[in-house]
DOZA-763753 format. One record per residue (C-alpha): y, x, z. Coordinates in pm, whole numbers, plus 32768, in hexadecimal, padded with zeros to 4 digits. Layout:
BEGIN
YXZ/...
END
This chain:
BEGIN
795C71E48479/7ABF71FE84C2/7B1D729D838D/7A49719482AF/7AFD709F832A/7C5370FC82C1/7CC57086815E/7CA4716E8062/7E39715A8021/7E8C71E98183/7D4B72D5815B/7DF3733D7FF4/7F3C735680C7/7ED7745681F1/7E07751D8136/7F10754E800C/800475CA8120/7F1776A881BF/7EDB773C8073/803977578030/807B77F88170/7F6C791E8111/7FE2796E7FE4/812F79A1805B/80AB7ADD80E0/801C7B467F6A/81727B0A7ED1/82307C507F32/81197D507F14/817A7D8F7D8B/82E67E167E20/82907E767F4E/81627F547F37/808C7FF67E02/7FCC7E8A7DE2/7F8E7E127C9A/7EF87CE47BD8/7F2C7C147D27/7ED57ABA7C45/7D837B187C76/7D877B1B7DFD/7E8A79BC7DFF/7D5D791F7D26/7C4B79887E1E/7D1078EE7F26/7D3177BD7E61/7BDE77D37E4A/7B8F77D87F85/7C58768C8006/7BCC75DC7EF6/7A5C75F67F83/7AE575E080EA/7BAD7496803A/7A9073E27FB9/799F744C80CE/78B07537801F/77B775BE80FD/778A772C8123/76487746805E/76D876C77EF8/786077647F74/77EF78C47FB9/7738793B7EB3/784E78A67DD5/795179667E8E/78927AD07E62/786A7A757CDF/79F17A607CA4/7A047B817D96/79107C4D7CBB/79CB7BBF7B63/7B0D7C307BCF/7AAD7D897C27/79F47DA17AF0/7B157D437A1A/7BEC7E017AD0/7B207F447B09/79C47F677A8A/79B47ED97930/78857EA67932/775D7D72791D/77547CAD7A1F/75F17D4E7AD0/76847E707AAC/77A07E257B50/76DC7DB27CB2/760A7EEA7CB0/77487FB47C82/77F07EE47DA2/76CE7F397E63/76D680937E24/781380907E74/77EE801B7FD1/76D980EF802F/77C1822D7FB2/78CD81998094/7844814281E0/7839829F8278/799382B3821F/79E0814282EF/7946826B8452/79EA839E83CF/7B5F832A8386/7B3E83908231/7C2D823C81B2/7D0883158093/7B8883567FF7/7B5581F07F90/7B8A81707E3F/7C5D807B7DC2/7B427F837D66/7A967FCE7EDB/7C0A7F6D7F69/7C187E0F7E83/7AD07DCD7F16/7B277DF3808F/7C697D3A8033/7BB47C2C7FB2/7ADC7C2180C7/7C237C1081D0/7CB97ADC8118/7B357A52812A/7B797A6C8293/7CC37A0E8287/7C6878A781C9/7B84787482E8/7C3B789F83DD/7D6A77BB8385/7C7576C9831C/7BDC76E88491/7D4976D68512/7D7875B38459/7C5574BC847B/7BF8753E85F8/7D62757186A5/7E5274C385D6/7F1D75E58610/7FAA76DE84F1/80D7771D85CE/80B2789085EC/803178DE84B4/8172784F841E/822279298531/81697A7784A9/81CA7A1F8343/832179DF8385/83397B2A841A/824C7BE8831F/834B7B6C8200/846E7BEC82EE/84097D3D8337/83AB7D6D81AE/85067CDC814D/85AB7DDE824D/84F27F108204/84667EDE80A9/85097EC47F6A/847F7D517F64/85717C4C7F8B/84E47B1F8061/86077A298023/855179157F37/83E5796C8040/84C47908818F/857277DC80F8/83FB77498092/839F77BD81E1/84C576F78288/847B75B381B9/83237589818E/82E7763D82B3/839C756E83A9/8302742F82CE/81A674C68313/81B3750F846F/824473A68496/813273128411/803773C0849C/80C5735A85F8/809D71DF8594/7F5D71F58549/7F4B72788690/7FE071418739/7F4E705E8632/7DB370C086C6/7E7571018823/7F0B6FD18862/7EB56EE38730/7FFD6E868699/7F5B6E36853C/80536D308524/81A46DE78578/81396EF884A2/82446E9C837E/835D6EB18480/82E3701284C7/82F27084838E/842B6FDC8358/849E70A4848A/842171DD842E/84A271EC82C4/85FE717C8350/862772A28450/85B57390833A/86A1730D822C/87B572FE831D/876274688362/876974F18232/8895744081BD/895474AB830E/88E9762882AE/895076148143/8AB375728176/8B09763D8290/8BF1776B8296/8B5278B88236/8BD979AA832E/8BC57B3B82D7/8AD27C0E83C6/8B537C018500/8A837D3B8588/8A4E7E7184DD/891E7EA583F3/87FA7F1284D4/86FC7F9883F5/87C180C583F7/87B681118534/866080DF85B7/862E81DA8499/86F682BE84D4/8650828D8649/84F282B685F6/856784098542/85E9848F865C/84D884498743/83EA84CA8654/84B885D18651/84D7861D87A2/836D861187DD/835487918700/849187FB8702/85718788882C/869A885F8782/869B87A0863B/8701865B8621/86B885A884BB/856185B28413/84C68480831E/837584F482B4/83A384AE8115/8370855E7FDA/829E851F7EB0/828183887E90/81B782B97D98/829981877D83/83A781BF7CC4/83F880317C49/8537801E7D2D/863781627D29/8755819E7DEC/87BF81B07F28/87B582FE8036/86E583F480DA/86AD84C381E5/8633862C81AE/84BF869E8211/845588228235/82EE87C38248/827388E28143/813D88308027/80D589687FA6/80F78ADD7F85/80D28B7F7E1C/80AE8CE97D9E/81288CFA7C2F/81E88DC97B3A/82C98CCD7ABC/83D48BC17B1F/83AC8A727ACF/836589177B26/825A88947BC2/81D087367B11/812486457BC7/815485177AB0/8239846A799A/82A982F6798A/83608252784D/837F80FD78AC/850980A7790F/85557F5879B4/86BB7F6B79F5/864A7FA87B85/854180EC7B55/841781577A98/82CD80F27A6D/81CD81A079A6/81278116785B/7FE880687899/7ECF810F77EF/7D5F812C7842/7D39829A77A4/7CB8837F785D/7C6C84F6780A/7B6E85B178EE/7B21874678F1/7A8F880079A5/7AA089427ACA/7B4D8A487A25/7B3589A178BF/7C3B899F77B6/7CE1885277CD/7D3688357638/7E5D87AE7678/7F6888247567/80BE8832761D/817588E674E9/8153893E7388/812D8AA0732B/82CB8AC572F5/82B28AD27466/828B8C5774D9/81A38C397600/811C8D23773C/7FF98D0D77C6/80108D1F792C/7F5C8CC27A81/7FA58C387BC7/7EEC8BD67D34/7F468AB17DEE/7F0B8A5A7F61/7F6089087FBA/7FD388C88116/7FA98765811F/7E9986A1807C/7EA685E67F18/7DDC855D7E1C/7E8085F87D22/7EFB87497C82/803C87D07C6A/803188B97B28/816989377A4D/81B488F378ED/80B98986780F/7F7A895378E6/7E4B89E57823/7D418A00794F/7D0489A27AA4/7C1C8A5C7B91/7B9589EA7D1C/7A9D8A727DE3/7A0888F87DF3/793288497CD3/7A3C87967C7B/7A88869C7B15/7C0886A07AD0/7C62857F7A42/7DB5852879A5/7E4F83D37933/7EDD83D077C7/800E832E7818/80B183B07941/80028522792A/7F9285127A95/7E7C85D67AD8/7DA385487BDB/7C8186337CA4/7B1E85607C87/79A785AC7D0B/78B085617C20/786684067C81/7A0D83D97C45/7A6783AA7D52/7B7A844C7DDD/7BAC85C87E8D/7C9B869A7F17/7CCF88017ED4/7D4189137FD7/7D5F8A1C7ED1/7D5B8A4E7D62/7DA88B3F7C53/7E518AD97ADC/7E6C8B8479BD/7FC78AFA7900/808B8B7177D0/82048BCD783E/82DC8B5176EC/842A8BBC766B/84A58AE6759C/85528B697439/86BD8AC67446/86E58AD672D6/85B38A12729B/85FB88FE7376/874888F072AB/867288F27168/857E87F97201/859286B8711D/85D6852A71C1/848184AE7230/83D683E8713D/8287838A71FC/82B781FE7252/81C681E07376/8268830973FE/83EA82717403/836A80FA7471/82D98166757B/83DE82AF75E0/850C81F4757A/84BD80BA763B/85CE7FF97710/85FC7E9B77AA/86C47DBF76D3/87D47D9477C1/885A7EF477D7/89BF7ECD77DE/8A537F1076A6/8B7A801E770C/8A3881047787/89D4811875E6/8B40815A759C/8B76825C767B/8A2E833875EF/8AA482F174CA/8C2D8358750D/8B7B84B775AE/8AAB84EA7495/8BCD84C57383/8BD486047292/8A8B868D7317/89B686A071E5/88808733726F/87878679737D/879B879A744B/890787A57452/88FC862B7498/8834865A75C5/891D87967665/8A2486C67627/89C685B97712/88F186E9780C/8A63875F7831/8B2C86377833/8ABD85E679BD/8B3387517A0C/8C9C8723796E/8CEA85C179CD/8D1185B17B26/8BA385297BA9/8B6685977D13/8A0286137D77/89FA85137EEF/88A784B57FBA/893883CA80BB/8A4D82C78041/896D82B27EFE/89AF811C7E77/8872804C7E27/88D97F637D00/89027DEC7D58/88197CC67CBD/88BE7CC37B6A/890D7E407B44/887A7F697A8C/882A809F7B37/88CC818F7A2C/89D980977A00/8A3C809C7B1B/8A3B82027B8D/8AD282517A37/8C1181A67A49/8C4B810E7BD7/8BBB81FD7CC4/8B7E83287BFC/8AE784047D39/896F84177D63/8848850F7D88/874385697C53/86A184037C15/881D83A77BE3/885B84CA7ABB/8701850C7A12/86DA836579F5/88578340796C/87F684407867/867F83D977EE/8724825477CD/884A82FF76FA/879783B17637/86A6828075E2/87E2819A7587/882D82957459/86EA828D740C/867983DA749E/853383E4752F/84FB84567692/8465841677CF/847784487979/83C585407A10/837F85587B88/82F486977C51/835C87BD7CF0/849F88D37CE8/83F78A527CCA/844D8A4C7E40/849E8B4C7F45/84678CD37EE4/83BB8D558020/832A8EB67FB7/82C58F647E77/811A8FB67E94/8085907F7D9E/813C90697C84/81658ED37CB5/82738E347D80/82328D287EC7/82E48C067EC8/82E68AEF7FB0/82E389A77F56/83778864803B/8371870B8034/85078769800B/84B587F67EC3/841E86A37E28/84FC867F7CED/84F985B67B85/857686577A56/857285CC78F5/848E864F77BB/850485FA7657/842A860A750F/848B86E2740E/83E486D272B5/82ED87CC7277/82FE8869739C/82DA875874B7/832A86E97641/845C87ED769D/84FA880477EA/868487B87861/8729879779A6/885686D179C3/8834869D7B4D/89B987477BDC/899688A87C96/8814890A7BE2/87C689A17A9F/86C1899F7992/85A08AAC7A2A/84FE8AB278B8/857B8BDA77B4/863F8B577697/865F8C6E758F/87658CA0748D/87428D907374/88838E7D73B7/88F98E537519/88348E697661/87508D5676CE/878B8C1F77A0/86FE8C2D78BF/87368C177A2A/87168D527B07/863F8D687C20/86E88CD87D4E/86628DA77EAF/86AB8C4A7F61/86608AB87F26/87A489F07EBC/87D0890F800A/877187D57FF6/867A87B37EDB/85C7868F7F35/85F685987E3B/8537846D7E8F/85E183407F5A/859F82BB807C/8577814A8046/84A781B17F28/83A582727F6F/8237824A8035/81E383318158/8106846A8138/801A84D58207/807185C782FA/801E87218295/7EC7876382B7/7DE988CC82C4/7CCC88E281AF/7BEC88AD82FB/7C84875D8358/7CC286B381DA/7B9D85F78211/7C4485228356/7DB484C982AA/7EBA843A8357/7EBD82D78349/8012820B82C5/80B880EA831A/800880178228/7EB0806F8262/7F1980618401/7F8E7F1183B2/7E6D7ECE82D8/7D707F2A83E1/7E047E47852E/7DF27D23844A/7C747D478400/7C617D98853F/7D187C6B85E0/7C4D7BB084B9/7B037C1C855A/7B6A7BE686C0/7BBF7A7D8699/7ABA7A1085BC/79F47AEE86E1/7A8D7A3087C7/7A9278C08771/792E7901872B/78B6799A8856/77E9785888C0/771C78A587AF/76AD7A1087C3/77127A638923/75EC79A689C3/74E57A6888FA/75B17BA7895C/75847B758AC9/73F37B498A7A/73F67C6189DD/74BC7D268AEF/73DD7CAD8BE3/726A7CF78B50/72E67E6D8B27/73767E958C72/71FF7E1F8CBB/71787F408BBA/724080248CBF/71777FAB8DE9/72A27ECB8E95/726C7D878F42/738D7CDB8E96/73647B5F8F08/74477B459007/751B7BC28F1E/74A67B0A8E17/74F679BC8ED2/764E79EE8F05/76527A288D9B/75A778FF8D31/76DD78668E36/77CF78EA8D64/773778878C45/772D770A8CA4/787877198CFD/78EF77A58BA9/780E769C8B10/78E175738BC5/77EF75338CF5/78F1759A8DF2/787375A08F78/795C74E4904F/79F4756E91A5/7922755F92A7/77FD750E91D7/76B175C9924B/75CC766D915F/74F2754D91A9/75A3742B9133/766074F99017/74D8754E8FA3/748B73D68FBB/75BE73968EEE/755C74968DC1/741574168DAE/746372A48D8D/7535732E8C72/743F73C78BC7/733273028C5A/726274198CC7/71EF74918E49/723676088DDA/736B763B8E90/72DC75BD8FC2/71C1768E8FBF/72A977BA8F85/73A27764906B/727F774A918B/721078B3911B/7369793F9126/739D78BE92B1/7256795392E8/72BC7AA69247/741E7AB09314/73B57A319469/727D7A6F9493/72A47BE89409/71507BD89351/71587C7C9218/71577BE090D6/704A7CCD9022/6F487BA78FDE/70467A6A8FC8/70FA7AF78EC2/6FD87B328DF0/6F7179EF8E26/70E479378DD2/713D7A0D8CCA/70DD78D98C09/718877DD8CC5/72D978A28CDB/72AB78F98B50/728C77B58AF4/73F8770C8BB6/74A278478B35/743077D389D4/74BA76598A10/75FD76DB8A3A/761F775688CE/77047665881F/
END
């Protein structure tokens, strides 16, 4: 009624901010986390004002809003027909509900994710929409945004400065409006409702002016972030290892969009291997520069083999002498992918397990048969160790193969210019590719560039990464170096591409015939691969302090290769802190079905629960009547005589439902009140049983089979 009444502009107007206000919270997810294709969840919430706009009941808005759901996941994930995508969605949540009881959140899949994330802004809509028509009140919703943009803009690489001006304008234009239409149903000042406004747009424009001419003073205080990090490492700390005092869980991260910046070491081991050889350890490949990180090439290819299969996959061309060699990993902490070395040929695991590996980035992801995903404790590979020939990488000829450079010579279009003309000054009277390339592997190692983890820059708005570690700061860790050298070799037309993984690691003990090594969350490193024609991807290091673990061969002098070191280089870890996104903590083969939940899913998980508890709550008139029946008739199954009991309750109840009992009101004349409410005797005749029951001490065995009924029926009339 209330909401009918209103003109459509002001309806337009409120639910336009609301909407507003929850996609706010969509915005940063593309920076801030692994999100992707966020449109499709900002349309759904469009969606979803626009029925609660023009007043759509459920019936007609519901089924609507599972169709979209089910077209976006199919576009996004199944590719399939339409049917086939709602039996597939139902499949899915069948496979997925044991996992909701058994903690076993890293096992869902992306498209079972979307749909509980659809579901949550479902919620979400309904709730602002309750706020909004009911209370009148979005107050501390607009509080919990304006803090949710906050805390991403101080500990994420998103920057919230455009999300908190909107919030400051239209927010404080929002809230103001809401509070006269308040006063307007309050107090019925229809007719001074233009000096309101007038009011309320003056305060805010004088607000916003005031902030924008003021004086902009520097910080005042010192940076805090810093410290309550630094904090929270040494209490974690503390908690194993009282003695120690620095520890930030990090290693191997996905999100590589935004480099720069420092990091804290981490000992936490990932795996323990038994091999022959030194190497690197792969995890994946991306070739897409942006001037701030990588991203990898979007493909949909995906190549699938099986347990202890070949994975025809031709790394090399025949010029290429090879070794066939093996190697057992066992991983400490749990992953959903494979780290292998250059070379892979076969992958072997004690579970029936489908390995299946994306074109572009080379990632090798561990499946079940139903694909969906599974972590390994142990596994053996079978690799082939190469050394490359150093006079046929000299004779190798300029790569002709287009596809090949577009895609491997990519970079953004505003690469400063002096980063070209230095390759090209470093490269000047190299005639060869290969030479090319050791010219600019050797020209971090003779120019003064500082191998540094801490005071590590992160390039400003309108910098370049490489730019600006080539020519202002010129100290960094391996992201710094092996990036700098894939984006110079692209600008002279040399293709190439970034690596990330693993160092060979720690030598602990040599175990028949094959040497232990240890492998850390220190030892995450990137590295850079360049293509060679007719022999392919080849392996350089131009990170400061480490060297190339691969065996380049020339025809008269000895090879070039590293020796075997008997300890780790300190340090190693090579993946910044801002950067990356928390691991689980290490986990035994036992445990890697219960993983360690992060901050995202932790955050993820109070908000459907606070979701639930409200809608829960605001509801409770509705459902928590029939509850109390039901409570009741089974305390009955157990043979108790629950109607004294069950009077008080129906009390309470009455209460709740706005019937209240005055002080010093008997039960008498608060029974003759309810029932000229509800214009009905049943109170009285329970209220006469009750008095019986308490002062007379006679028990209650046949009255309450006989008002059952009667009490039944008032606790139903209280359901609003």
């Amino acid at each position: 009624m209330m909401e009918a009444a209103k003109p459509i502009g002001r309806r337009m107007l409120i639910y336009g901010f609301a909407c507003w206000l929850l996609i706010e919270w969509l915005l940063p997810l593309e920076t801030a986390s692994d999100t992707r294709n966020t449109e499709v969840f900002i349309a759904f919430v469009a969606v979803c004002f626009l029925f609660y706009l023009l007043r759509t009941p459920i019936w007609i808005s519901a089924p609507i809003k599972m169709a979209y759901i089910i077209y976006a996941l199919n576009s996004l994930f199944y590719h399939v027909s339409y049917v086939q995508a709602w039996k597939l969605l139902f499949q899915e949540i069948a496979h997925h509900a044991p996992m909701l009881f058994t903690a076993r959140w890293m096992e869902w899949t992306n498209s079972f994710r979307s749909f509980l994330f659809f579901f949550l802004l479902w919620l979400m809509a309904y709730l602002l929409h309750y706020l909004l028509w009911t209370q009148k009140r979005l107050f501390l919703f607009y509080v919990l945004t304006v803090i949710y943009i906050t805390v991403l803009d101080t500990f994420t690489v998103f920057r919230g400065n455009g999300a908190v001006i909107r919030l400051v304008v239209f927010g404080f234009f929002f809230l103001g409006f809401l509070h006269m239409e308040r006063l307007q149903e309050k107090a019925k000042i229809a007719g001074r409702i233009r000096e309101w406004w007038g009011a309320c747009l003056c305060l805010i424009g004088l607000a916003i002016v005031c902030g924008y001419v003021s004086p902009k003073l520097p910080p005042q205080w010192p940076d805090p972030v810093a410290f309550v990090k630094s904090y929270a490492a040494v209490q974690e700390e503390k908690q194993n290892d009282p003695a120690l005092a620095k520890v930030k869980k990090i290693g191997y991260g996905q999100n590589d969009s935004r480099l720069g910046g420092p990091f804290i070491a981490d000992d936490t081991v990932v795996f323990i291997a038994e091999d022959e050889k030194r190497h690197y350890w792969r995890v994946e490949t991306k070739d897409i520069y942006t001037g701030k990180g990588w991203e990898s090439f979007r493909s949909e290819q995906i190549q699938s083999f099986e347990n202890n299969a070949d994975l025809g996959y031709s790394w090399w061309s025949p010029e290429v002498e090879k070794q066939l060699t093996d190697a057992s990993i066992r991983m400490k902490q749990s992953y959903f992918h494979i780290v292998y070395p250059l070379g892979l040929k076969k992958v072997n695991a004690k579970e029936d397990v489908v390995y299946r590996m994306e074109a572009a980035t080379e990632k090798i992801y561990t499946t079940d048969r139903s694909a969906y995903t599974l972590s390994l404790a142990s596994y053996d590979i079978v690799y082939e160790y190469p050394t490359f020939p150093i006079e046929a990488l000299k004779a190798a000829p300029p790569v002709k193969d287009a596809s090949l450079l577009k895609r491997y010579t990519q970079l953004p279009e505003n690469l400063p210019e002096r980063v070209r003309n230095l390759a090209k000054q470093i490269i000047s009277g190299k005639p060869t590719q290969y030479e090319q390339v050791k010219a600019i592997e050797q020209y971090f190692h003779m120019n003064g560039y500082m191998y540094e983890t801490t005071d590590v820059a992160v390039p400003g708005k309108n910098e370049d990464y490489v730019d600006q570690f080539l020519f202002k700061t010129k100290k960094g860790y391996c992201d710094n170096f092996s990036t700098s050298m894939v984006v110079m070799l692209r600008s002279v037309g040399i293709p190439a591409r970034w690596v990330k993984g693993y160092t060979p690691g720690r030598l602990l003990e040599e175990k028949n015939g094959k040497y232990v090594y240890e492998i850390t969350n220190n030892d995450a490193h990137s590295w850079v691969e360049v293509y060679f024609s007719g022999i392919g991807w080849v392996p350089f290091e131009p990170t400061q302090g480490f060297t190339n673990p691969y065996v380049f061969a020339a025809s008269q002098s000895a090879p070039e290769t590293a020796s075997l070191p008997n300890l780790r280089q300190p340090e190693q870890n090579r993946v910044p802190l801002d950067e990356v996104r928390e691991q689980p903590h290490s986990v035994t083969a036992k445990e890697a079905s219960l993983p360690a939940w992060s901050w995202k899913q932790a955050v993820v998980a109070l908000a459907v629960l606070f979701a639930f508890a409200w809608i829960a709550y605001r509801t409770r008139r509705k459902w928590w009547p029939y509850a109390t029946i039901v409570r009741f008739q089974y305390k009955r199954k157990k043979g108790d005589h629950p109607f004294a009991e069950a009077y008080l309750s129906l009390l309470r109840h009455l209460d709740d439902y706005g019937l209240k009992r005055n002080q010093g009101q008997t039960l008498r004349q608060y029974a003759a009140y309810v029932d000229d409410w509800f214009q009905t005797n049943e109170m009285t005749k329970l209220t006469l049983l009750y008095e019986k029951t308490i002062y007379q001490q006679e028990t209650a065995r046949v009255e309450w089979t006989e008002v059952k009924e009667l009490w039944e029926n008032l606790i139903k009339r209280t359901v609003s």
